[in-house]
C-alpha positions as CSV (number, residue, x, y, z in Angstrom):
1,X,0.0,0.0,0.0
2,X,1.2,3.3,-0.8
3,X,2.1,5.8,2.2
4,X,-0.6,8.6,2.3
5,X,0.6,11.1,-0.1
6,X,-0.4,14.4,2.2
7,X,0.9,13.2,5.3
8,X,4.3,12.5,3.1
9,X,4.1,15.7,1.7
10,X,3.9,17.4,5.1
11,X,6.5,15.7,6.5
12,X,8.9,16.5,4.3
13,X,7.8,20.4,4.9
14,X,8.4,19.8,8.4
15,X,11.9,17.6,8.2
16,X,12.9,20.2,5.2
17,X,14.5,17.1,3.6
18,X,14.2,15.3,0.0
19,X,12.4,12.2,-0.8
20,X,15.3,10.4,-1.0
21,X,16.5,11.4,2.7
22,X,13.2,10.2,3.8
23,X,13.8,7.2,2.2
24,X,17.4,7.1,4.4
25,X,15.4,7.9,7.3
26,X,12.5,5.4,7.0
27,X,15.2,2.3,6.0
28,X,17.4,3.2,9.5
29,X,14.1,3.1,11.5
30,X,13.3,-0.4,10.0
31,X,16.9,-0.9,11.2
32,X,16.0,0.4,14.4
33,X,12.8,-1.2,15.5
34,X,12.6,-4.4,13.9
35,X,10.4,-5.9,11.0
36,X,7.6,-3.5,9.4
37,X,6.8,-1.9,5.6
38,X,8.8,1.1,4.3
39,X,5.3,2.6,4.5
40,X,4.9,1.8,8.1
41,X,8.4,3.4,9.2
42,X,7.5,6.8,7.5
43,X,4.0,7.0,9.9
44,X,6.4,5.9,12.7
45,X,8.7,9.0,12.0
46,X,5.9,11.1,11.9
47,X,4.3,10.2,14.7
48,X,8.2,10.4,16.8
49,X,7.9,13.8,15.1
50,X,4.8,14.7,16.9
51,X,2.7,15.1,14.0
52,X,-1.7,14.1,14.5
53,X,-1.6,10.8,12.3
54,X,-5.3,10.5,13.2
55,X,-6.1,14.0,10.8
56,X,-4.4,11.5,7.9
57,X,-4.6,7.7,8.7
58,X,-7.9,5.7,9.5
59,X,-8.0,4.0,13.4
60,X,-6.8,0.8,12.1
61,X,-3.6,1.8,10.4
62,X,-3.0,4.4,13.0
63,X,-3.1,1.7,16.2
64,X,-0.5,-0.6,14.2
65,X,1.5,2.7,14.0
66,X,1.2,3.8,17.3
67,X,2.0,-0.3,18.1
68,X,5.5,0.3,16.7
69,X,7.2,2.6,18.6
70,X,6.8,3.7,22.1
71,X,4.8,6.8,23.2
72,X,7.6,9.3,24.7
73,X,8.9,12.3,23.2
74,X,11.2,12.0,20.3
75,X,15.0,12.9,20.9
76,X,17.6,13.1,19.1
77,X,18.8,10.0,19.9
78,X,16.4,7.5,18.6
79,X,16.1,9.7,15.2
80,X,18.1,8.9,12.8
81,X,20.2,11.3,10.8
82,X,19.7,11.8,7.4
83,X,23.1,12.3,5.2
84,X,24.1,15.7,4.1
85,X,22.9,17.5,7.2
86,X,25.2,20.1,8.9
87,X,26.4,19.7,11.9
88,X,26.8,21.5,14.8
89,X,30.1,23.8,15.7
90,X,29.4,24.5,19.2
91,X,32.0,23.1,21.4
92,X,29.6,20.7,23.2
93,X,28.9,19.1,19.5
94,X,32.5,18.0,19.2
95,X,33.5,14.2,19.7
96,X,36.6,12.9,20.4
97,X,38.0,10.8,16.9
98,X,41.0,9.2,18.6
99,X,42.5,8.5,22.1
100,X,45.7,6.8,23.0
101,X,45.7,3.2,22.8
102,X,42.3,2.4,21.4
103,X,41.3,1.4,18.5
104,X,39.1,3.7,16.3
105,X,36.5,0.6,15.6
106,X,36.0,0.9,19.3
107,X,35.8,5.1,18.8
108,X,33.0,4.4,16.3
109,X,31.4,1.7,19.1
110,X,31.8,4.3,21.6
111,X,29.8,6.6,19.6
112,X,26.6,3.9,18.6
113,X,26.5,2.5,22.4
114,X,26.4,6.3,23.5
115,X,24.0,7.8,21.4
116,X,21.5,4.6,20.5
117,X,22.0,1.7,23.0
118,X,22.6,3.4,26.3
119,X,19.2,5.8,25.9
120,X,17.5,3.0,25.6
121,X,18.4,0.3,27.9
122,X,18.0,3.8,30.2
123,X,13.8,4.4,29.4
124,X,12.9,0.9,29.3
125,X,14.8,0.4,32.9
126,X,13.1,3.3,34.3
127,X,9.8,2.4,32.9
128,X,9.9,-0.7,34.6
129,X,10.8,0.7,38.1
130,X,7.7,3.3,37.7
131,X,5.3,0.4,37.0
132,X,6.9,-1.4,39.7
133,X,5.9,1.5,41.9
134,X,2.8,2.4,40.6
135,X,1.3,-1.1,40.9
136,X,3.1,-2.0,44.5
137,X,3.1,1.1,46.0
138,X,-1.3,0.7,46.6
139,X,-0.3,-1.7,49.2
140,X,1.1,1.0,51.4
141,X,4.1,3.2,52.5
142,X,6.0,0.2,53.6
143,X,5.3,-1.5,49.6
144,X,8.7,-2.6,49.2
145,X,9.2,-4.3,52.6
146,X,6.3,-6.3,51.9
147,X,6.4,-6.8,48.3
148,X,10.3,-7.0,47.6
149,X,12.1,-10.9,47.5
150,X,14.6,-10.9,51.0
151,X,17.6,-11.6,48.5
152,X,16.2,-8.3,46.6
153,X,16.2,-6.5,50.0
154,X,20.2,-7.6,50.7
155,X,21.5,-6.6,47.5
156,X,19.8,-3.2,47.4
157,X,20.8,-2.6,51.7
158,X,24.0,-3.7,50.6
159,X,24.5,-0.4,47.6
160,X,22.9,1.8,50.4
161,X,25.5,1.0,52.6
162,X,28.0,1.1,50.5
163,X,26.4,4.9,49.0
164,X,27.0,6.0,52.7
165,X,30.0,5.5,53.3
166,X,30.7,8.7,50.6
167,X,28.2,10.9,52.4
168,X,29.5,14.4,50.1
169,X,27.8,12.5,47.3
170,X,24.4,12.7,45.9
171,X,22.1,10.6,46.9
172,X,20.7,7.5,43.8
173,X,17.3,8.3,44.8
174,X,15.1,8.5,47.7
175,X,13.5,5.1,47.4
176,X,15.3,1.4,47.8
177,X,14.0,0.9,44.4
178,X,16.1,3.2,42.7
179,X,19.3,0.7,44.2
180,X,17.5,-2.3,42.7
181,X,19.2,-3.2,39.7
182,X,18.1,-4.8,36.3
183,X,17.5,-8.3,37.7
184,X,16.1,-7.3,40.8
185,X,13.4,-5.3,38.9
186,X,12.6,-8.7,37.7
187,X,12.7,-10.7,40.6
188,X,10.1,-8.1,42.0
189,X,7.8,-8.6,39.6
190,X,8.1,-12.1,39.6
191,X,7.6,-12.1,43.4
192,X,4.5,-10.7,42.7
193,X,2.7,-12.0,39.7
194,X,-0.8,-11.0,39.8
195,X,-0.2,-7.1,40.3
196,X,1.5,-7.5,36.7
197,X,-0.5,-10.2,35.1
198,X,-2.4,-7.9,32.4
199,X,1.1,-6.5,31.1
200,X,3.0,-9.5,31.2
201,X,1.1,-12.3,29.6
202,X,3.9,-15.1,29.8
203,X,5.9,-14.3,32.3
204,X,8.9,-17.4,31.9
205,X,9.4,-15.8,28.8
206,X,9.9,-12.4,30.5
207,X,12.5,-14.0,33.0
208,X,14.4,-15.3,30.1
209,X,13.9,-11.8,28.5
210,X,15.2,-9.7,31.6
211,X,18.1,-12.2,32.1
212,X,19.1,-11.7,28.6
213,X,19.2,-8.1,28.7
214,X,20.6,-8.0,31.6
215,X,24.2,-9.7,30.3
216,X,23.8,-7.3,27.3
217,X,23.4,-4.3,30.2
218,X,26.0,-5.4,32.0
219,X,28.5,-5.3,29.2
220,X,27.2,-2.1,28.0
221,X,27.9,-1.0,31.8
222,X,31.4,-2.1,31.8
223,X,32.3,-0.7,28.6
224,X,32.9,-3.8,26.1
225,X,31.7,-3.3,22.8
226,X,29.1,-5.1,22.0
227,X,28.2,-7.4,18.9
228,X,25.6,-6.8,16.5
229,X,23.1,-9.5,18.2
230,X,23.3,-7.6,21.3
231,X,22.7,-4.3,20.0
232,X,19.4,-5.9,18.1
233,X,18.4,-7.3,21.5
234,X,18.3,-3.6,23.1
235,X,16.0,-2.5,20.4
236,X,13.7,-5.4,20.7
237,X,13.3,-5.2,24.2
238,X,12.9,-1.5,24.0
239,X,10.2,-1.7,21.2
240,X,8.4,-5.1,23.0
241,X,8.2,-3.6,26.1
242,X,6.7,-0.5,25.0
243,X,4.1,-2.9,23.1
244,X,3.4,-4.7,26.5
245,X,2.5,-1.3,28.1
246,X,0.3,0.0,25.4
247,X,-1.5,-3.3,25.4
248,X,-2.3,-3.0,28.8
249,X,-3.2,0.6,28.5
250,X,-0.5,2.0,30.6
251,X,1.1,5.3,28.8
């Protein structure tokens, strides 16, 4: 099916690019967030671009859209550039090309697992902790000693202590569930099953999910580049998540 030719046209007004940079844009978000039609990832850039797809696209095409992608606001990091475009000359826009001793395939890793993995591994973490909150936190002020798994409670006592022993620095956050880290979001939920039951329909399939990511995290945390497979991982759990959420009706 053809992409609707108005909605094109105004986008292309509003990006001030060419067809053919369009084109660019729409084949890198395919790239980006897994299997859909050329057609599709041009509605998915102009919905990141905060354009009303409802004024152009009838409700059925518009929910696969909005199914796609996430609903946050677009940054700059999840759009991707089209060729030919200026860049900035401010001093915060430069980037190092070379440092002593490493290699410049691991300066052009640096810049991908900066700019496109970390951002995301970063929302979909966060979003998890918020629904963690918001669905536990109905059981009272004292939610997480009730809810959270003992081993949880140790690992995340265990950062706190360690966080004061440095009182001049700033605090993670003033909840224990900002000291939980990626697996122990997921032992949470786990621990309590029927407070997430409408978001996550399978949930052995979610362990292996989290547990996956999490080795992908963790190398992404201790700065080893990491290979294609991994970087496709980020963006699926990114985009399934997202899916999981809007199914349930959580924005």
């Amino acid at each position: 099916m053809a992409t609707n030719s108005k909605l094109r046209k105004d986008l292309l007004l509003l990006l001030d690019i060419t067809k053919q940079g369009l084109s660019y844009r729409a084949k890198k978000i395919k790239e980006s967030y897994g299997p859909m039609t050329t057609e599709e990832a041009v509605y998915v850039i102009a919905h990141m671009q905060g354009m009303d797809l409802s004024t152009y696209l009838p409700i059925a095409t518009l929910d696969r859209v909005r199914a796609l992608v996430p609903r946050i606001s677009p940054t700059k990091t999840m759009e991707p550039k089209a060729p030919g475009r200026k860049k900035s000359s401010g001093a915060n826009s430069k980037k190092a090309s070379s440092y002593p001793l490493v290699k410049p395939s691991y300066m052009k890793a640096a810049k991908t697992l900066g700019e496109d993995c970390y951002p995301l591994l970063f929302i979909a973490e966060n979003s998890i902790r918020e629904l963690i909150t918001l669905r536990l936190s109905g059981n009272g002020t004292n939610w997480w000693d009730l809810a959270a798994p003992s081993n949880v409670k140790q690992n995340v006592q265990r950062t706190m202590n360690k966080e004061a022993r440095y009182p001049y620095r700033d605090k993670r956050g003033s909840h224990p569930i900002f000291y939980a880290n990626f697996i122990d979001l997921r032992k949470v939920i786990d621990a309590n099953r029927p407070d997430f039951q409408d978001v996550i329909i399978d949930f052995d399939r979610f362990r292996v999910k989290m547990e996956e990511i999490y080795m992908v995290r963790n190398n992404l945390a201790h700065c080893v580049p990491l290979s294609k497979d991994d970087i496709t991982r980020i963006y699926l759990f990114f985009r399934d998540w997202a899916r999981m959420m809007e199914t349930a009706g959580i924005k």
